[in-house]
N, C-alpha and C positions, 0 to 999 in steps of 0.2 A: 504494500500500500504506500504512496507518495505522503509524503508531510511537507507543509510549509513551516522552514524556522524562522523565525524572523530574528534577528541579532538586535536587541532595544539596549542602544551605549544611556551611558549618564555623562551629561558634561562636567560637571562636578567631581566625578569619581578619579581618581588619581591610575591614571595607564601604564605608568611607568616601569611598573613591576610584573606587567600583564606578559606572558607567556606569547610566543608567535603564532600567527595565526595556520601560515602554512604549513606544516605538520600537519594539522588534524585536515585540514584540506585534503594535502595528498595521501594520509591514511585511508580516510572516508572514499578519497576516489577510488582507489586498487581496489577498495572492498567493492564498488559498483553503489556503495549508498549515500555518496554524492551526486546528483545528477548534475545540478548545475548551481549558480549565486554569484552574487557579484557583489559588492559593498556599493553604499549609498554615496552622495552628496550629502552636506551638512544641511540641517535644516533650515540654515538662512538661503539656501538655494531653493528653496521647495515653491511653488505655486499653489495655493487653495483654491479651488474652483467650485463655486456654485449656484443653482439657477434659480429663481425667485423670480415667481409674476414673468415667468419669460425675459429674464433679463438674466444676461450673467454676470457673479460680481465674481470678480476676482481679486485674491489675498497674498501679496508676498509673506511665506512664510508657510509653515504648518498648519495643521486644523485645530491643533489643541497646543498651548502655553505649558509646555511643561520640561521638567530639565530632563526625562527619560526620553528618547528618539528613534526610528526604525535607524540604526545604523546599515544595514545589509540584510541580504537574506539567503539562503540556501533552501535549496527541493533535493529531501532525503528520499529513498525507497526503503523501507524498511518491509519486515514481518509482522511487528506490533509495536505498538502506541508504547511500553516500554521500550522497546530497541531504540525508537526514534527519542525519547527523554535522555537514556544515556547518551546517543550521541553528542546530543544537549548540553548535557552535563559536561561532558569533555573540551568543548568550545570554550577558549581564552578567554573570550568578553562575558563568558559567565560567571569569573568571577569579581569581575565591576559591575554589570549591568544585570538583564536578564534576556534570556531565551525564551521567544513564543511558539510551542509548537504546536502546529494546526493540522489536521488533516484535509487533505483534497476532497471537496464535493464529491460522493458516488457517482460514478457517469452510470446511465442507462444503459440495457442492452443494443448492444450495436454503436454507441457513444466512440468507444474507445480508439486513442489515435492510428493503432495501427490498420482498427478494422476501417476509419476514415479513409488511409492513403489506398488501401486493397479497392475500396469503390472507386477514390477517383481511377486508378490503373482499369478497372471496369469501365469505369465510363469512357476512356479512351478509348479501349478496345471496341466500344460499341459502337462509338464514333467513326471509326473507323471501317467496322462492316457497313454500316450505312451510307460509306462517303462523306459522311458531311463534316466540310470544312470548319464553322461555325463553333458546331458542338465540340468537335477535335481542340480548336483554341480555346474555349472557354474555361479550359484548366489550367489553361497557363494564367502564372498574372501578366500584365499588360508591360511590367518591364523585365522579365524573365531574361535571363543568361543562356540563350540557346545555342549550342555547336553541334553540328552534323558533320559528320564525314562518310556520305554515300556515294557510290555508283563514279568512285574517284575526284567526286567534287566537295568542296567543303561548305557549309553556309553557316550561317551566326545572324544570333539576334530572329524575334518574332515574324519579321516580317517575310521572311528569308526562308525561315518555316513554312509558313501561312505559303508561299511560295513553290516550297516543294510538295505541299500536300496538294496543292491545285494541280501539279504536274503529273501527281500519282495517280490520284483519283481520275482525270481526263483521261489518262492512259490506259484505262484496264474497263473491263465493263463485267457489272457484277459486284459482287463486294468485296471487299479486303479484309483478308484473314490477317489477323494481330496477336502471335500466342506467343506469353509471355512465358520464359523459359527461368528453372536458378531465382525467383525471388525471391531476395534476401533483403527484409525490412529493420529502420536502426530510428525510433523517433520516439518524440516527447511529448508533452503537449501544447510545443508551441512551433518543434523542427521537425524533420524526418529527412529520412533519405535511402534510397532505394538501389541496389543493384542485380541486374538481371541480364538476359540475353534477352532480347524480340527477334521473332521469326513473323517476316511479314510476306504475305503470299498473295498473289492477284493473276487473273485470268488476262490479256491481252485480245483487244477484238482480232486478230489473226491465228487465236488459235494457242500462241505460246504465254509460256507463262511469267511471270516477275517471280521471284525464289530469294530475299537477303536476307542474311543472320546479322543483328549488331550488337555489339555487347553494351548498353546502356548504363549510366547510371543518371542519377537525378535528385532533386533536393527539394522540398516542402514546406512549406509556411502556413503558418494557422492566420484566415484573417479575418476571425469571428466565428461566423457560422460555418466556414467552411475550409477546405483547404485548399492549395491551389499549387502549381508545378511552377519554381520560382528558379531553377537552375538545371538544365538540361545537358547531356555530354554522353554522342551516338557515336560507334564508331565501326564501320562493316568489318565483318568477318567474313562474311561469303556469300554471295551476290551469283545468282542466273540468273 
């Protein structure tokens, strides 16, 4: 189960004697129950934001006066709600400050990020048998990192794509088979990233056929409700 810590420093409290931070960092990573955290800005950096009557006020500062502060955070994976306090407990700044540890909202069935990126690769694939252009992009985001290396030519960037699949789709009649080979999925809930082989297959109006293997990989962003393909890198293995 994922937990949120949150790192709450005191400005008051005297750090001098505070133990370092990286140790337990790189401890907690080998173990795998690190995911990720980063440390904060000071609170006089913070922005308060809020909307009343349709108006937004906005507060340099914090939401609340007080000398305790989110200094940083970390996302553990633990077994249990104790695993995740002693980690807690091992954390430098808990002995000036304190440790919040929260667990993650239960996601719903079918919620969860990896069963997220499996649909969009579905949806692509579907995309794909049906030709259509449209739906095939709408998984990318709009400024996505794309590199192709087919059929000896290279192309980069969405448009370039959008591009090549016009040229694929014209060229074959019927649908285009998309079977993803080796998917090996690595994501969180806010990254992911994917690598596999595609084998894409298409009938030619003469009769013969299209036949390329690429070994793929590719990168995922959370951007709310959904996910979307934010970094792309195809490269042929073998082409009739």
């Amino acid at each position: 189960m994922k937990y949120m810590l949150l790192v709450c420093g005191d400005d008051t409290a005297d750090a001098s004697g505070m133990a370092p931070v990286e140790p337990w960092v790189e401890e907690l990573g080998e173990r795998g129950a690190r995911l990720h955290g980063h440390r904060l800005a000071l609170p006089s950096e913070a922005v308060t934001v809020r909307v009343r009557g349709g108006e937004v006020l906005r507060t340099d500062g914090p939401f609340a006066e007080t000398k305790e502060y989110v200094a940083g955070f970390d996302v553990l994976e633990c077994d249990s709600l104790e695993e995740a306090v002693e980690a807690a407990a091992r954390h430098p700044v808990a002995t000036i400050g304190a440790m919040e540890v929260r667990p993650f909202w239960p996601m719903g069935e079918g919620e969860d990020a990896e069963t997220a990126v499996r649909a969009l690769d579905t949806e692509l694939t579907e995309a794909f048998r049906e030709r259509d252009i449209d739906r095939a992009l709408a998984c990318y985001a709009p400024d996505a990192d794309i590199f192709y290396c087919t059929d000896g030519h290279e192309r980069q960037g969405l448009d370039a794509h959008r591009e090549a699949l016009q040229d694929l789709f014209a060229s074959v009649t019927g649908p285009v088979t998309r079977e993803v080979l080796d998917l090996r999925v690595e994501v969180d809930e806010s990254v992911g990233f994917t690598r596999c082989r595609v084998r894409v297959t298409a009938e030619r109006p003469d009769g013969t056929r299209i036949d390329h293997t690429m070994r793929v990989t590719t990168g995922y962003r959370d951007i709310g409700l959904r996910r979307v393909i934010t970094h792309e890198h195809a490269v042929t293995l073998k082409e009739a």
